[in-house]
C-alpha positions in Angstrom: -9.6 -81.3 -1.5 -9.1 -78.5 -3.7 -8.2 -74.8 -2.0 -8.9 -71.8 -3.7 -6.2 -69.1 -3.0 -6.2 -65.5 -3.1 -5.6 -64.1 -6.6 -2.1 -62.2 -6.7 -1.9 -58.6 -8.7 0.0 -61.2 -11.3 -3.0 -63.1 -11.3 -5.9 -60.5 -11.5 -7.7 -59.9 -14.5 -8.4 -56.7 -15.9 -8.5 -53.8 -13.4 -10.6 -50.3 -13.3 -8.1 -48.5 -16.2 -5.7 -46.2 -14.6 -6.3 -42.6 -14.8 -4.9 -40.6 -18.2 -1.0 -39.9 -18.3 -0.5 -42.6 -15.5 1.5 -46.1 -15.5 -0.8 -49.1 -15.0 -0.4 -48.9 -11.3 -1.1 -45.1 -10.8 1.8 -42.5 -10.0 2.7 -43.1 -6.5 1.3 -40.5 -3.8 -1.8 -40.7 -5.7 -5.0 -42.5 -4.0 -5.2 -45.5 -6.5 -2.1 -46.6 -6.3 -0.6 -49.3 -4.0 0.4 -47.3 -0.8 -1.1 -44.7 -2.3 -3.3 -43.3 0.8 -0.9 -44.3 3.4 1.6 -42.0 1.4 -1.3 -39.2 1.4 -1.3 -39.8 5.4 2.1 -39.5 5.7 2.3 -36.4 3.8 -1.2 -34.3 5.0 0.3 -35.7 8.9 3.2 -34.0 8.0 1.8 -30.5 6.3 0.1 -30.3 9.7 2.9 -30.8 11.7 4.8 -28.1 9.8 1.4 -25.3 10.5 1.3 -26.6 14.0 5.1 -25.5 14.6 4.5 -22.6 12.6 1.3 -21.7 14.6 3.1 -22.7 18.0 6.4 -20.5 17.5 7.6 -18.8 20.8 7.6 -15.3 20.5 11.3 -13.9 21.8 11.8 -12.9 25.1 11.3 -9.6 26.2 14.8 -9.1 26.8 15.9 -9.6 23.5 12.5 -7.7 22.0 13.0 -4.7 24.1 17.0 -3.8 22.8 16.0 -5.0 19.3 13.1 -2.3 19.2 15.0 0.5 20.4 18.1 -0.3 18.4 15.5 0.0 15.3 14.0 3.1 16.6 17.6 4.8 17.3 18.1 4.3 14.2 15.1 5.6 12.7 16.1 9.0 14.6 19.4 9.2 13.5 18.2 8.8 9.4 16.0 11.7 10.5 18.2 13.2 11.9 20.9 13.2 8.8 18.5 13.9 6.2 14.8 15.2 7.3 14.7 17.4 10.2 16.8 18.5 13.5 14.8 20.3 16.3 17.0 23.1 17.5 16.1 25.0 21.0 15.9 28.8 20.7 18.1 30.4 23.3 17.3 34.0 23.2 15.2 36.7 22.0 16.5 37.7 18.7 13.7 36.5 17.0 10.8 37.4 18.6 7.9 37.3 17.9 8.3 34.9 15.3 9.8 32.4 17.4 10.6 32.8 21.4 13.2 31.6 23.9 12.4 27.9 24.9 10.7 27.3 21.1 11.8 23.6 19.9 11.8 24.1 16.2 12.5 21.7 13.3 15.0 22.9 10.6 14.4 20.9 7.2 17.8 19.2 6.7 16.2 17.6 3.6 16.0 20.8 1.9 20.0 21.5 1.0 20.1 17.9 -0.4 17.9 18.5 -2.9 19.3 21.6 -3.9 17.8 24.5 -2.2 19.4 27.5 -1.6 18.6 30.5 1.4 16.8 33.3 0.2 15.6 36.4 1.4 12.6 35.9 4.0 13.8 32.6 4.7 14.5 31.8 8.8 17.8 29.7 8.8 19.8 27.7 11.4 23.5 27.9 11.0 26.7 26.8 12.7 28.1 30.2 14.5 30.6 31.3 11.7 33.2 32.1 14.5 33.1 34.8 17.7 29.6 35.3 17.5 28.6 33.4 20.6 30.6 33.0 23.4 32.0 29.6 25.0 29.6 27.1 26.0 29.1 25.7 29.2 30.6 22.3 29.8 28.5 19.2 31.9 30.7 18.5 34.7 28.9 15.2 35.1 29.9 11.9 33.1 26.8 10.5 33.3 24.4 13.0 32.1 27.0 14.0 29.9 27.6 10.8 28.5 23.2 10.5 28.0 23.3 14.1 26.3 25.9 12.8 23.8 23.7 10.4 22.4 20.2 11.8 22.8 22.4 14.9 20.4 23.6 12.4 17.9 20.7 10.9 17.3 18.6 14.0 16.8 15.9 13.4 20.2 17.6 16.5 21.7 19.1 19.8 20.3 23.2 19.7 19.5 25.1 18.9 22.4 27.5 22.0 21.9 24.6 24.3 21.0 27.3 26.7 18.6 24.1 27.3 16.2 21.9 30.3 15.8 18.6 31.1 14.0 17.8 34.7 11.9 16.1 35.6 9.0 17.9 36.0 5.9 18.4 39.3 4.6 20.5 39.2 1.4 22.3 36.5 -0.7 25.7 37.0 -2.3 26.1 39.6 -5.0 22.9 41.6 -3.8 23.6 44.7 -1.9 22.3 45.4 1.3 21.9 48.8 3.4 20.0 50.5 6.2 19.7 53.9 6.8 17.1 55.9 9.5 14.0 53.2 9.8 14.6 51.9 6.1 16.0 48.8 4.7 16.9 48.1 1.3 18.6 45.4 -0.6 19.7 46.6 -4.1 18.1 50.0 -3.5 14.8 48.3 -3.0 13.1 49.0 0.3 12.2 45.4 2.2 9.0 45.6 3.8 9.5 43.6 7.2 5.8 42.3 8.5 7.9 40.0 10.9 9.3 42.8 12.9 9.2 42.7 16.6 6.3 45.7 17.7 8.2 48.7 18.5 11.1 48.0 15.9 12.1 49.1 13.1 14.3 48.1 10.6 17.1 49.7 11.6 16.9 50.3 15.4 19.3 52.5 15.7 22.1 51.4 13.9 23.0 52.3 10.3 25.2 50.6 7.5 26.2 49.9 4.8 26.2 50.0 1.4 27.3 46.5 2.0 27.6 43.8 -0.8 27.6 40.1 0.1 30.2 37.9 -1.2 29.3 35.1 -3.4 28.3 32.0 -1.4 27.4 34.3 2.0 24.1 35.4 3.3 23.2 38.1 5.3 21.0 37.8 8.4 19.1 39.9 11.0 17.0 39.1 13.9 13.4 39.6 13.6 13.6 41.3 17.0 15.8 44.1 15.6 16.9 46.4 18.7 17.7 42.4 20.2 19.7 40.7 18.0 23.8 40.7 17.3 23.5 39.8 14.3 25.4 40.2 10.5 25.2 43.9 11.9 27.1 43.5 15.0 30.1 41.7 13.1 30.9 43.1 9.8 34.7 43.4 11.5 34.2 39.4 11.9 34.8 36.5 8.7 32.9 37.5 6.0 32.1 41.3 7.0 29.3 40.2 8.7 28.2 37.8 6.0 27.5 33.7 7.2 28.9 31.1 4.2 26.1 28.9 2.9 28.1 25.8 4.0 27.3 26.7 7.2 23.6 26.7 7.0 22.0 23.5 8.5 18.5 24.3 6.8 15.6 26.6 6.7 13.2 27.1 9.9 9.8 24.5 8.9 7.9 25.0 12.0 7.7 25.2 15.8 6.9 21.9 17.4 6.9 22.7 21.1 5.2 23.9 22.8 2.2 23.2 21.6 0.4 26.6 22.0 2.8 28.2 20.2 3.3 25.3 17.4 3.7 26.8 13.7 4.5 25.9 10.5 6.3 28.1 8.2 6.4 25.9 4.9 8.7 23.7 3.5 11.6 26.4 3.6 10.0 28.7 6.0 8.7 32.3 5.2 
């Protein structure tokens, strides 16, 4: 009895004709070809395996996230801290009314990298040129000490030694400066002083000069004149008086606390 069997791929006749730029049996992977959906399985089973694990990734404990976070933002503060701004506490009341004790300003560090140079009008911080403040106070505990240390490096509190002081710029080097009766000049010109602490006067009492700056020196007064021991109080000091432009931090952008008494003065103050 005769048994019909299966026809082989050898023994098939003429198939549907393969799809353009493919072999007679279809690229592998591709639907038509032998194995050809159980590859397309395989590989869609696996694509979804890979979204899944994606998809179901653990998010990293809290005691890892936590350090990792304010590592970042430490260092955050201490770029702005180098090269934007610094907050500086004001200790006394040498520049009232323009800024008062317990004021938390920020000093544009930026500024001196890109060139700028104090003027006259211009509120500065600088680094106490040498005897004009006296010794600072030292924390007797480690702890706190240790906490202030940091918190100062970074920038989220004012220096830790606090040997820095704020005034207004008078005069720049090679300009001549001199006060005589209520009347301040600068190269024989009188300065017109808006900023002046009610009840002042330019002078307050105490004459000098003529008085020419060296190169690379400022000269700086208080705004609250009869107040302030400033470039006045120490032409026997380094410089005559005078504070070297290296020692500037920056010019006086605004006051940022409190908050009834925030200002801003401009880029490089006013």
């Amino acid at each position: 009895m005769a048994v019909n069997l299966p026809e082989t791929p050898s023994d098939a006749g003429p198939g549907p004709t393969p799809a353009a730029g493919h072999g007679p049996g279809g690229a592998p992977g591709t639907p038509g070809a032998p194995g050809g959906r159980a590859e397309a399985r395989r590989r869609a089973r696996g694509s979804r395996g890979r979204k899944a694990r994606r998809a179901g990734r653990r998010p990293r404990p809290w005691w890892i996230e936590i350090p990792a976070m304010a590592a970042v933002g430490l260092v955050v503060a201490l770029l702005i801290k180098t090269c934007l701004f610094q907050v500086f506490t004001i200790p006394s009341g040498s520049m009232e009314n323009t800024l008062r004790i317990g004021d938390r300003v920020g000093v544009n560090k930026f500024a001196p990298l890109t060139g700028w140079k104090p003027e006259p009008g211009q509120p500065v911080v600088f680094k106490d040129p040498g005897g004009w403040l006296p010794p600072q106070p030292v924390d007797s505990n480690p702890v706190t000490n240790a906490a202030t240390s940091v918190l100062s490096f970074v920038g989220l509190v004012p220096p830790k030694d606090d040997n820095y002081l704020v005034k207004r710029v008078i005069a720049t080097g090679g300009q001549t400066v001199q006060c005589a009766g209520t009347t301040l000049t600068v190269d024989g010109k009188k300065v017109d002083e808006p900023y002046l602490h009610p009840g002042d006067d330019s002078c307050a009492g105490l004459n000098f000069g003529p008085v020419t700056v060296p190169a690379g020196y400022i000269w700086v007064e208080g705004d609250h004149r009869s107040d302030s021991a400033d470039s006045r109080y120490h032409q026997r000091g380094p410089g005559g008086g005078a504070v070297p432009v290296d020692n500037v931090v920056g010019p006086v952008s605004a006051v940022v606390w409190p908050l009834n008494h925030a200002d801003w003065f401009g880029w490089v103050g006013h």
